[in-house]
C-alpha positions, 0 to 999 in steps of 0.5 A: 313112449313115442319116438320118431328118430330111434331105429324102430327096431330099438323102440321096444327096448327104449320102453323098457328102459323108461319104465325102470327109470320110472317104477325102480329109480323114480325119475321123473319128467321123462320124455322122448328123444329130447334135445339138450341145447347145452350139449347140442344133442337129442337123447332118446330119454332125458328125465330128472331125479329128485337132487335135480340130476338130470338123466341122459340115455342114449339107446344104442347097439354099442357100448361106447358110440364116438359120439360120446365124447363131445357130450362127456367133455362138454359136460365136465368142462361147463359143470352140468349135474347130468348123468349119461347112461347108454342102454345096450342089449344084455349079452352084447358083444363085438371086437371093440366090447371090452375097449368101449366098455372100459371108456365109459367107465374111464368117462363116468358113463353108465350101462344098462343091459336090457334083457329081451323080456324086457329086464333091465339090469345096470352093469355099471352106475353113471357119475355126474359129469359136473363132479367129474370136473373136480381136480383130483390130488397126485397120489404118488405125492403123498405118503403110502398112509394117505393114499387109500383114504384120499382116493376113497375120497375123490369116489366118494365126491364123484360118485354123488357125495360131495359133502361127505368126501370133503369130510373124509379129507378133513378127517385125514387133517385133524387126524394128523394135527392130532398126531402131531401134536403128541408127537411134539408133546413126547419130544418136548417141541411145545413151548407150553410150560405146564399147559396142555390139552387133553387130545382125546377130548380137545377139538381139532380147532382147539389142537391147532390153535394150541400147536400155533400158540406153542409150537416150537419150529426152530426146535423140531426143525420144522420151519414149514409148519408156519402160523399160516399153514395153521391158519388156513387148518383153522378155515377148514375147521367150521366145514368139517360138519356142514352138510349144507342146506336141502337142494330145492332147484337145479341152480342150488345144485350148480352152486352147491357143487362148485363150493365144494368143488373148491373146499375138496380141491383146497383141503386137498392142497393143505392136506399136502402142506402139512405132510411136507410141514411135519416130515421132519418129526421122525415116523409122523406118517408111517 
């Protein structure tokens, strides 16, 4: 690659670092020391993967420059589906390593280490910085049960999955409706006559649509566990398998991502109704 703004003493890694974009990754489109208007910065590299995640690299002789941060925020705050890596020489070291090194994991930023042979090794993968604009449940406020998967959840949407971490948090949801429900079954809280479901087959819609029906709040003293809680679980049900249409161009990234910005986001919020909805029912989320 030609470059005229990099540090000459840089340009022989710069290659290095574009032919493993090209031959290992198949990012295309790349080119040197382009400038990126919605960032207000020129990277050394830019290139484009095949779900039209653009690719930022910065060539540096530090892990973390400050000039980082700008480009991070500014990425997250306006949703750009680009992920940042900064190329380092393998076996780099100074007094301020380890704290840089944890920023840019803190920030999603990804690392290359480039050995002087020319092998490029990542030491830590990027995020994309429009996922990273997702707002993240408290932990701490959910039970110990839920925890683990709920964060197993947010890596996977940040990590380039966001699809499949929203089914990981409706999976949480019907698991409980189902519990639920034979929770209320046992103690006798469905005011269902000789009518039931056959959990292990019945789908989730159908669990909820019988819980609202029959439920009987005052009894299991259960008065957050409103037709409207159930309600909203019943608009999450047709989600629960979408995975949505190919990405065909950059914008349909953008638009997909913000949608699932908003299910992950509300699944989330309603997962928490829930919990607080069926605390009364003794040992519901142990």
């Amino acid at each position: 690659m030609k470059f005229q703004i990099l540090d000459k003493r840089l340009h022989e890694m710069g290659d290095y670092v574009a032919k493993f974009l090209d031959k290992k990754w198949g990012i295309s489109k790349l080119r040197p020391e382009t400038h990126i208007p919605e960032v207000d910065f020129t990277f050394a590299i830019t290139g484009t993967d095949q779900y039209f995640y653009a690719y930022w690299i910065m060539i540096e002789e530090v892990v973390y420059p400050r000039v980082t941060d700008p480009i991070v925020i500014k990425g997250i705050t306006d949703h750009i589906p680009a992920k940042l890596y900064i190329a380092i020489p393998e076996g780099l070291k100074y007094s301020q390593y380890k704290e840089d090194l944890r920023a840019a994991k803190e920030r999603g930023v990804g690392i290359l280490e480039v050995s002087e042979r020319g092998k490029v090794f990542v030491s830590q993968l990027a995020l994309p910085l429009s996922l990273l604009a997702l707002r993240t449940p408290e932990f701490d406020k959910f039970p110990k049960r839920y925890r683990t998967e709920l964060s197993e959840a947010v890596s996977t949407f940040q990590n380039g999955d966001p699809s499949k971490g929203c089914s990981k948090v409706y999976d949480l949801i019907e698991d409980l409706c189902r519990r639920i429900y034979t929770k209320c079954d046992k103690l006798g809280f469905l005011n269902a006559g000789k009518t039931s479901l056959n959990i292990h087959k019945a789908s989730w819609d159908s669990v909820v649509d019988f819980l609202r029906s029959h439920m009987d709040t005052t009894k299991s003293k259960c008065p957050l566990m409103t037709k409207q809680l159930l309600n909203r679980i019943s608009g999450l049900t047709p989600h629960r398998n979408d995975s949505g249409h190919k990405i065909d161009s950059r914008s349909h990234l953008v638009a997909r991502e913000k949608q699932l910005r908003t299910r992950f986001e509300a699944a989330c919020d309603t997962l928490y109704d829930l919990v607080a909805a069926s605390r009364p029912l003794k040992g519901i989320h142990k």
